[in-house]
Backbone as XML, in Angstrom:
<?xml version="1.0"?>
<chain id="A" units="angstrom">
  <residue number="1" name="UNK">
    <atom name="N" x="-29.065" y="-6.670" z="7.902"/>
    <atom name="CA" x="-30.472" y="-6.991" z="7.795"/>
    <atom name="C" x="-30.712" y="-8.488" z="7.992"/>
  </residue>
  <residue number="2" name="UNK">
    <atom name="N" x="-29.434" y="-9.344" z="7.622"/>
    <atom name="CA" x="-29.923" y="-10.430" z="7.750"/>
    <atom name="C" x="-29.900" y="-10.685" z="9.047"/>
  </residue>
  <residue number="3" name="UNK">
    <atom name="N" x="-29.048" y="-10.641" z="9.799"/>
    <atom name="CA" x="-28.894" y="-10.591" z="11.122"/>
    <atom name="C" x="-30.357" y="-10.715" z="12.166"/>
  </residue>
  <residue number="4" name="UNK">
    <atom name="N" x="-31.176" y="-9.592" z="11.989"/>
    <atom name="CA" x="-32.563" y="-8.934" z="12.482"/>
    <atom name="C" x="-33.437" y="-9.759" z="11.683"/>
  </residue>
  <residue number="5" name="UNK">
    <atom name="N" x="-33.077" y="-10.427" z="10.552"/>
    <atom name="CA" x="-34.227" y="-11.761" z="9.912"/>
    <atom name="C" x="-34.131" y="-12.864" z="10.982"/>
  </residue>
  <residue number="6" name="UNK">
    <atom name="N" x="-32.449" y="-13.193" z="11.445"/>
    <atom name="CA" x="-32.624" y="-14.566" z="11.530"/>
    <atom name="C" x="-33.230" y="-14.213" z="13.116"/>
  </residue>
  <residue number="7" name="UNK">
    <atom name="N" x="-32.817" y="-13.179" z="13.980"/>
    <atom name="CA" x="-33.469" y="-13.443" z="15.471"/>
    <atom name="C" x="-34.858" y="-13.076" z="15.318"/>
  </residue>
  <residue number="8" name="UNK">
    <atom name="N" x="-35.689" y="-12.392" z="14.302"/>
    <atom name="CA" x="-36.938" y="-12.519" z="14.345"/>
    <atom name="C" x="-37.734" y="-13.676" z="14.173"/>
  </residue>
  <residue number="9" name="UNK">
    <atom name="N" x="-37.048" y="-14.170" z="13.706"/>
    <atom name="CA" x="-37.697" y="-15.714" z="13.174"/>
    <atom name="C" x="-37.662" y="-16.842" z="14.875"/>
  </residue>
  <residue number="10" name="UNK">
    <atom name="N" x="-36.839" y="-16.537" z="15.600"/>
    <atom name="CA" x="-36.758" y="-16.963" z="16.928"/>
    <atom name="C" x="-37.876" y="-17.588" z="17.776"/>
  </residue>
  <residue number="11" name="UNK">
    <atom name="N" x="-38.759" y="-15.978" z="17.784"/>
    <atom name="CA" x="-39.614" y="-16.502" z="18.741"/>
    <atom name="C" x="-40.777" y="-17.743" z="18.522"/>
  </residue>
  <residue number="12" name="UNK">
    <atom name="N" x="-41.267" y="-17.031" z="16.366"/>
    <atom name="CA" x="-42.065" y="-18.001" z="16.407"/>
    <atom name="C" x="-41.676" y="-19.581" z="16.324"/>
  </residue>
  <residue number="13" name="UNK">
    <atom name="N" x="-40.504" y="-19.935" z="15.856"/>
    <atom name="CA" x="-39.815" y="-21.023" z="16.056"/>
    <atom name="C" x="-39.950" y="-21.945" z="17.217"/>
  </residue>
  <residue number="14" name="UNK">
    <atom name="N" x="-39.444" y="-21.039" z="18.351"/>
    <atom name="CA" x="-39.426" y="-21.529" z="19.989"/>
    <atom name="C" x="-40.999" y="-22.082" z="19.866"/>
  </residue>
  <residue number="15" name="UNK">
    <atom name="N" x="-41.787" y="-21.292" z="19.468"/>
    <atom name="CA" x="-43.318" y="-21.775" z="20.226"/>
    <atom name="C" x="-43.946" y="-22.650" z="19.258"/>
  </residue>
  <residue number="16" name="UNK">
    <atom name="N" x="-43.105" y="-22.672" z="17.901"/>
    <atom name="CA" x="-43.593" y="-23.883" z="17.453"/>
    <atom name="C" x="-43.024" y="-25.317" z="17.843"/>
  </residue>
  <residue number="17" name="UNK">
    <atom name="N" x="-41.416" y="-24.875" z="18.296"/>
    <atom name="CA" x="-40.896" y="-26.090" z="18.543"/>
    <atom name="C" x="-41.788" y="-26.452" z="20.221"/>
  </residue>
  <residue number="18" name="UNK">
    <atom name="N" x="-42.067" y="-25.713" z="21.103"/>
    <atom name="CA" x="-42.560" y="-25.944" z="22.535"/>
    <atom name="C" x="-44.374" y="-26.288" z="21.986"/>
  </residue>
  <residue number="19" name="UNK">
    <atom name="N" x="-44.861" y="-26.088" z="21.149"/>
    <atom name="CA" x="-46.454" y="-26.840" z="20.609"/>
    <atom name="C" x="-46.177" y="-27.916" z="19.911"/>
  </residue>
  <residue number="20" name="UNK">
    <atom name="N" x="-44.554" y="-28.210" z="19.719"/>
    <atom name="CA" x="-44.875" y="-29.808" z="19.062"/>
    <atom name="C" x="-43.875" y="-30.859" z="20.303"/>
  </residue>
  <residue number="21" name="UNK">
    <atom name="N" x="-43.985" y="-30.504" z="21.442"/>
    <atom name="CA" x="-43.695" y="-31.076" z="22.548"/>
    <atom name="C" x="-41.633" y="-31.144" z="22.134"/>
  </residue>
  <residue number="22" name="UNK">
    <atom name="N" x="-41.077" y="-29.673" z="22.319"/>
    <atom name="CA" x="-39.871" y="-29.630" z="22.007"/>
    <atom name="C" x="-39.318" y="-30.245" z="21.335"/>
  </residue>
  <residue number="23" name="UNK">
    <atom name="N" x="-39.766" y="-30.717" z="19.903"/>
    <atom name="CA" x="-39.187" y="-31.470" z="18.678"/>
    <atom name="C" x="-37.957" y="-30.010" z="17.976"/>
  </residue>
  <residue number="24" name="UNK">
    <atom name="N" x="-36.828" y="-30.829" z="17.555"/>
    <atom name="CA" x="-36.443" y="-29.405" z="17.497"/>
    <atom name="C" x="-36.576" y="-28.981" z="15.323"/>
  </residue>
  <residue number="25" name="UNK">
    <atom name="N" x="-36.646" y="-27.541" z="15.566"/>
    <atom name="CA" x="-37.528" y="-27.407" z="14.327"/>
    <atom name="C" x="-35.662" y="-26.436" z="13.429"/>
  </residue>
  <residue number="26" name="UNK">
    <atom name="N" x="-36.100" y="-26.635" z="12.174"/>
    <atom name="CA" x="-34.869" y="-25.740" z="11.547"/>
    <atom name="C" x="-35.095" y="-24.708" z="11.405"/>
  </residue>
  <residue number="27" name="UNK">
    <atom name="N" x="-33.425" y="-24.277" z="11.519"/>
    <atom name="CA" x="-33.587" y="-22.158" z="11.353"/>
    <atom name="C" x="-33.717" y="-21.767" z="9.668"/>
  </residue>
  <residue number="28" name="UNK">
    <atom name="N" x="-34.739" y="-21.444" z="8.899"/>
    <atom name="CA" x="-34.385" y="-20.942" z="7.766"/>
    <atom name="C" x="-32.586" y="-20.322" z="7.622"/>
  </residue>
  <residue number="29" name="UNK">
    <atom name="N" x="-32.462" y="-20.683" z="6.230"/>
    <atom name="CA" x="-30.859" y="-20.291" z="5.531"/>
    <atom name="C" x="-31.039" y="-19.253" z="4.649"/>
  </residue>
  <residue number="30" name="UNK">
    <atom name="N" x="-31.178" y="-17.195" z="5.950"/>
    <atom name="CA" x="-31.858" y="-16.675" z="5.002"/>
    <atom name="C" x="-30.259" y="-15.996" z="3.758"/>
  </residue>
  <residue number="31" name="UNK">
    <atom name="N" x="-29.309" y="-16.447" z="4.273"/>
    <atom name="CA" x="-27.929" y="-16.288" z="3.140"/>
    <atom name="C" x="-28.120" y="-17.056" z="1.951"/>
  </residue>
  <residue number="32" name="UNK">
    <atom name="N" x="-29.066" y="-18.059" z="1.952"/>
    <atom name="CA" x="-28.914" y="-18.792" z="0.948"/>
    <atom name="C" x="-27.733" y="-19.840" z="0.490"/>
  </residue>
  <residue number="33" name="UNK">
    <atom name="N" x="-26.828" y="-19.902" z="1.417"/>
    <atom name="CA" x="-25.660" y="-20.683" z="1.764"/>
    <atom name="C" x="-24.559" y="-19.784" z="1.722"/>
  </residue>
  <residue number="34" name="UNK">
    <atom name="N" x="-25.006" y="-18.678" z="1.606"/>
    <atom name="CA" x="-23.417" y="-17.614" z="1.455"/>
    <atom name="C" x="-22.676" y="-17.799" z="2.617"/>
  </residue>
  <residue number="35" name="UNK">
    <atom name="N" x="-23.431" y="-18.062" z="4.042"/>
    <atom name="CA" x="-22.364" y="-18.227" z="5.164"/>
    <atom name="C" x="-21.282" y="-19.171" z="5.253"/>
  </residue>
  <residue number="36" name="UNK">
    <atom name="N" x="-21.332" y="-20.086" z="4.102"/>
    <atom name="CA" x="-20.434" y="-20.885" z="4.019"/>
    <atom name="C" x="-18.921" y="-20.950" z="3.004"/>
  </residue>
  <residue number="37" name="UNK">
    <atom name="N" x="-19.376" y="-19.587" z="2.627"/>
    <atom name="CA" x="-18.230" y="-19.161" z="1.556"/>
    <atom name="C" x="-17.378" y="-18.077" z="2.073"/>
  </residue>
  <residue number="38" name="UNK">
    <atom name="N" x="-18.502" y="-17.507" z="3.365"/>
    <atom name="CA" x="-17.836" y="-15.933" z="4.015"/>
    <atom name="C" x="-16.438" y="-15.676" z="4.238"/>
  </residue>
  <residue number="39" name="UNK">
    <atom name="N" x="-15.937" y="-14.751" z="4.272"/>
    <atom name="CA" x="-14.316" y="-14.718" z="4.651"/>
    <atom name="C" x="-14.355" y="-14.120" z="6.013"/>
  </residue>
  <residue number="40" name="UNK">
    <atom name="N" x="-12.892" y="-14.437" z="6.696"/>
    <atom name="CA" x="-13.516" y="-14.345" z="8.264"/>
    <atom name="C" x="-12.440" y="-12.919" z="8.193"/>
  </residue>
  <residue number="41" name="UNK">
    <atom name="N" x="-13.558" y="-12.185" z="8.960"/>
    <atom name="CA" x="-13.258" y="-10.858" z="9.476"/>
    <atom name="C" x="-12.058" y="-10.681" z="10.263"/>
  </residue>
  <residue number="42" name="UNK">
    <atom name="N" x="-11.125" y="-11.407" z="10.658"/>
    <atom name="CA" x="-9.914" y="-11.259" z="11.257"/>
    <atom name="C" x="-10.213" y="-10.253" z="12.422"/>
  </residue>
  <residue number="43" name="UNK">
    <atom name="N" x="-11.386" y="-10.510" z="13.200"/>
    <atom name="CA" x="-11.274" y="-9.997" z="14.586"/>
    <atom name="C" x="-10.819" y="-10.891" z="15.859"/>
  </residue>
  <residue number="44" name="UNK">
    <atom name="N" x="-10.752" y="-12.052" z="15.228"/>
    <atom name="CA" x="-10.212" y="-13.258" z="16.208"/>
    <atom name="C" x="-8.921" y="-13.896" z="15.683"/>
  </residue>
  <residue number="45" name="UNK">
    <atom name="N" x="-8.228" y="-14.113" z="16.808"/>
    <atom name="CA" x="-6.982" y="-14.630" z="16.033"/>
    <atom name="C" x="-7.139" y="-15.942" z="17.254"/>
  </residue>
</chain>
């Protein structure tokens, strides 16, 4: 679910960042910082 939060949040982002003459704007942290504790899925070696 979070996943489908963060690319929804996309578009209106883009068109706010392209109405303030491409200033670039931040992505909400909708983990709340959990992505920084995550353990890595061991699909990449």
């Amino acid at each position: 679910m979070v996943a489908t939060v963060a690319w929804s949040v996309i578009s209106p982002l883009s068109a706010q960042s392209v109405s303030e003459r491409s200033r670039s704007i931040d992505i909400p942290d909708f983990t709340r910082g959990a992505w920084q504790t995550a353990q890595p899925l061991g699909i990449v070696s």
